[in-house]
C-alpha positions as CSV (number, residue, x, y, z in Angstrom):
1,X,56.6,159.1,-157.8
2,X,55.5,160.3,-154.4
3,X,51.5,159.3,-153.8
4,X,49.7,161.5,-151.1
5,X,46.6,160.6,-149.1
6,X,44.0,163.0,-150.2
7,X,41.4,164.8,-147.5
8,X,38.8,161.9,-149.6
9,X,40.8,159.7,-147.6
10,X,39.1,160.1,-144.3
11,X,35.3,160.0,-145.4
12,X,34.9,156.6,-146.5
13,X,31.4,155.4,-146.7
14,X,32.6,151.9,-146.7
15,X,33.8,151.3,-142.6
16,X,35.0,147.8,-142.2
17,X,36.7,147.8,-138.2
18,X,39.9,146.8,-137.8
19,X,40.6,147.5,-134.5
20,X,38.9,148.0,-130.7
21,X,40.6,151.3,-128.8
22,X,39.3,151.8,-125.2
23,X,39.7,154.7,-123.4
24,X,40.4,154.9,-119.5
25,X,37.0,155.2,-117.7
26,X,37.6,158.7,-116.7
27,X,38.9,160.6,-120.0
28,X,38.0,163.6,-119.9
29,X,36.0,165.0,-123.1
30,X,38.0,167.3,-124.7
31,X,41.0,164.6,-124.4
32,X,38.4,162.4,-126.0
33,X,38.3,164.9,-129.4
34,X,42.1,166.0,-129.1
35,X,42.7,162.4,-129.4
36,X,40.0,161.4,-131.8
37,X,41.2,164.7,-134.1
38,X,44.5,163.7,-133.7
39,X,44.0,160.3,-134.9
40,X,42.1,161.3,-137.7
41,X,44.1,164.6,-139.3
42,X,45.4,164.7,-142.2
43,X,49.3,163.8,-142.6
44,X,50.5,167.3,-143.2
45,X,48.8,168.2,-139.8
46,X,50.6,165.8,-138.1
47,X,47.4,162.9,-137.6
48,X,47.4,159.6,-138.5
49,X,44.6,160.2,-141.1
50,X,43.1,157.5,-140.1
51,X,39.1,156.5,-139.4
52,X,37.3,156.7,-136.6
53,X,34.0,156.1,-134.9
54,X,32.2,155.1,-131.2
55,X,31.2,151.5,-130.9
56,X,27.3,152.3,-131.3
57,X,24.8,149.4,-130.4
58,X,22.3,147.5,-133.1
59,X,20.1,150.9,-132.2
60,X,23.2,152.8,-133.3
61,X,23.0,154.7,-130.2
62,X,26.2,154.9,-128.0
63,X,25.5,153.1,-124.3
64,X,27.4,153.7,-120.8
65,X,28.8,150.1,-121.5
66,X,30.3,150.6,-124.4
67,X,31.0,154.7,-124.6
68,X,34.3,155.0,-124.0
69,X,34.8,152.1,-126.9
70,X,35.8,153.4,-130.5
71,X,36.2,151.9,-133.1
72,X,39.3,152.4,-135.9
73,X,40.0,151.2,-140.0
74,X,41.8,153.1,-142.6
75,X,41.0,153.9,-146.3
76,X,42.5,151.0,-148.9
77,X,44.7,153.8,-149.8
78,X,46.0,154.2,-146.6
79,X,46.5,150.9,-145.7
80,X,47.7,150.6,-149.3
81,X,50.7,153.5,-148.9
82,X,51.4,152.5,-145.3
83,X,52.1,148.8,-146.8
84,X,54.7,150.6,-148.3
85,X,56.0,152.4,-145.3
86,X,56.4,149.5,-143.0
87,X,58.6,147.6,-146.2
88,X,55.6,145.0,-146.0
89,X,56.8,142.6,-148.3
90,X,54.4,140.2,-151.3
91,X,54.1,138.4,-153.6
92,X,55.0,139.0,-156.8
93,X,53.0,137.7,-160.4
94,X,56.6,136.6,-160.9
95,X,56.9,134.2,-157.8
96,X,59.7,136.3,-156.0
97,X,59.1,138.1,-152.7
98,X,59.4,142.1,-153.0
99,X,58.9,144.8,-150.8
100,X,55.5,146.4,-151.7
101,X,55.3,149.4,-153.5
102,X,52.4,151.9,-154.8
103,X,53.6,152.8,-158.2
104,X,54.2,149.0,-158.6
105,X,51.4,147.2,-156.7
106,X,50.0,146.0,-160.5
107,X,53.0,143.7,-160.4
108,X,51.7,142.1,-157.0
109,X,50.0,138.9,-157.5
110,X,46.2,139.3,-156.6
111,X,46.2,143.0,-156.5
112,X,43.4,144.6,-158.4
113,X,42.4,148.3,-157.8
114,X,38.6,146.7,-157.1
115,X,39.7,143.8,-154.6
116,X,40.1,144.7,-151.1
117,X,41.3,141.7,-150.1
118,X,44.7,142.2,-151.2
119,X,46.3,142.6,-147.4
120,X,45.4,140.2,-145.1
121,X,43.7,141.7,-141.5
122,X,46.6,141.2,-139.7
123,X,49.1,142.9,-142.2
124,X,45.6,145.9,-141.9
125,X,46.3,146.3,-138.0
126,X,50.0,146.4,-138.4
127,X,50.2,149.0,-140.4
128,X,47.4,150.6,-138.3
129,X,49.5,149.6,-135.1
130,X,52.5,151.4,-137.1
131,X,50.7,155.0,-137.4
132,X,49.8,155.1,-134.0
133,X,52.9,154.5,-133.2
134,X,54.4,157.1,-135.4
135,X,52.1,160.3,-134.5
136,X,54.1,162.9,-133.2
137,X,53.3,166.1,-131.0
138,X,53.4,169.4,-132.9
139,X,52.3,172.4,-131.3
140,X,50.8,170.7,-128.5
141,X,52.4,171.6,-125.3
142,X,50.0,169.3,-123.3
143,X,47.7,167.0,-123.5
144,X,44.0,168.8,-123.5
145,X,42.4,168.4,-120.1
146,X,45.6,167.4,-118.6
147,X,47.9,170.2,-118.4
148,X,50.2,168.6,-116.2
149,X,51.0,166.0,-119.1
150,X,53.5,167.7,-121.3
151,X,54.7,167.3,-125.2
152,X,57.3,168.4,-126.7
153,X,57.0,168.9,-130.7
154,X,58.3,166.2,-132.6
155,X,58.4,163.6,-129.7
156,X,56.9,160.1,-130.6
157,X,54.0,159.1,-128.2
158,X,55.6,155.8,-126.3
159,X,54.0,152.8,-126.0
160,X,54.2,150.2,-123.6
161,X,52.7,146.9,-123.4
162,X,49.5,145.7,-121.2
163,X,48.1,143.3,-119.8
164,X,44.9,142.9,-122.0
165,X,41.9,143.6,-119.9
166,X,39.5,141.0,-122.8
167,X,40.5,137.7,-121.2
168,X,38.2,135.8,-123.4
169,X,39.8,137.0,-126.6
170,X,42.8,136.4,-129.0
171,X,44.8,139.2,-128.6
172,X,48.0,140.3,-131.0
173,X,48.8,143.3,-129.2
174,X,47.7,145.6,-126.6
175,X,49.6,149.1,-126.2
176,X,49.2,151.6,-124.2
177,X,50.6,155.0,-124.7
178,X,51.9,156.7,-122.5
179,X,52.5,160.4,-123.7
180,X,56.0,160.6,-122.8
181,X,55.4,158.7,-119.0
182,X,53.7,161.4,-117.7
183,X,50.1,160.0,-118.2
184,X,49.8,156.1,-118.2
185,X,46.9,154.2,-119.3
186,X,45.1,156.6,-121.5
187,X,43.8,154.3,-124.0
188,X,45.2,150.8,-125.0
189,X,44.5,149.3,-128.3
190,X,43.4,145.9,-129.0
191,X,44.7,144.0,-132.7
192,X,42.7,140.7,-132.8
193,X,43.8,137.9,-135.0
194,X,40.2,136.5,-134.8
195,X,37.4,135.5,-132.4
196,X,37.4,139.1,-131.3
197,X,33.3,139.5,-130.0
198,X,33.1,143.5,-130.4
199,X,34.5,143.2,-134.2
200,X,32.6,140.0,-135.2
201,X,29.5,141.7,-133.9
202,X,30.2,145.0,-136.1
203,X,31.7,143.2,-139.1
204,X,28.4,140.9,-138.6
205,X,26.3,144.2,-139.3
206,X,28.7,146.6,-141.2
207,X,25.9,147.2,-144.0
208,X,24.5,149.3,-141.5
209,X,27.5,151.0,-140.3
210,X,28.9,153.9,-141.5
211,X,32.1,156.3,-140.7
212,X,30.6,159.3,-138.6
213,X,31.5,162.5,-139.9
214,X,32.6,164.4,-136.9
């Protein structure tokens, strides 16, 4: 049985930050909330229905050093149905190793619909990493603020890999889309193993964060 991700699935109270996105210095605003709606749609609306807020300071204001820094985690049931997208494989209460399903994650050893520690943080920013990567252009025919970037509908938005601009940080990844080569270095996207300063200093005070409703 098919399981689908519910509008619920975006207004989490509960925001636990799983991964640092930067935009370029000079984004322009309205690219700013194409991207930020596009990022958080629903599925059937072609988004990655995933969440997202502005890195806000212990004031939870927004400053000029940190405004073009966002923020981005997923519901457990996203995370839970894109486990089973990417083929993620556990644990089972059996011993063997199977690819994770929905319908059977009871049969998962430590799974429990109240634990949330289920998938580790790295397996959480891969499957982030893998709806990124997977949003596809609809009826855009450019990118907002940029008309000389085109999209066609249905056309993946490439990635390319980065030097990552956090030198004192562990870094998994850094990506930067490209919007079919015709605008480079939008944003890049940062998936930390650990040691990452911006998430330790959020995850630090997360009781006080929660998911903007935009």
């Amino acid at each position: 049985m098919k399981v689908a991700l519910s509008a619920l699935d975006t207004c989490e109270s509960s925001f636990t930050p799983l991964v640092v996105l930067e935009l370029a210095p000079d984004v322009k605003e309205e690219t700013k909330e194409w991207l930020k709606n596009k990022i958080t749609s629903k599925k059937e609306d072609g988004g990655a229905q995933l969440l997202f807020r502005p890195l806000l300071n212990k004031y939870e204001k927004e400053t000029l050093e940190n405004q073009n820094l966002y923020l981005v985690s997923a519901s457990k049931m996203t995370l839970l149905l894109g486990a089973e997208a990417v083929g993620l494989v556990k644990e089972c209460n059996d011993n063997t190793m199977r690819a994770f399903t929905y319908g059977t994650r009871h049969n998962f050893k430590d799974f429990d619909d109240d634990n949330d520690d289920f998938l580790t943080m790295a397996e959480c920013q891969f499957i982030i990493k893998h709806e990124l990567e997977n949003l596809r252009a609809r009826d855009e025919k450019m990118i907002p603020g940029y008309p000389q970037a085109k999209l066609y509908p249905g056309k993946s938005l490439q990635n390319h890999r980065l030097e990552s601009a956090y030198q004192n940080h562990l870094i998994l990844k850094v990506l930067v889309f490209n919007f079919l080569n015709c605008f480079a270095s939008l944003f890049y996207i940062a998936f930390v193993l650990r040691d990452m300063k911006l998430l330790r200093q959020v995850s630090a005070n997360r009781s006080k964060y929660q998911f903007c409703r935009f």
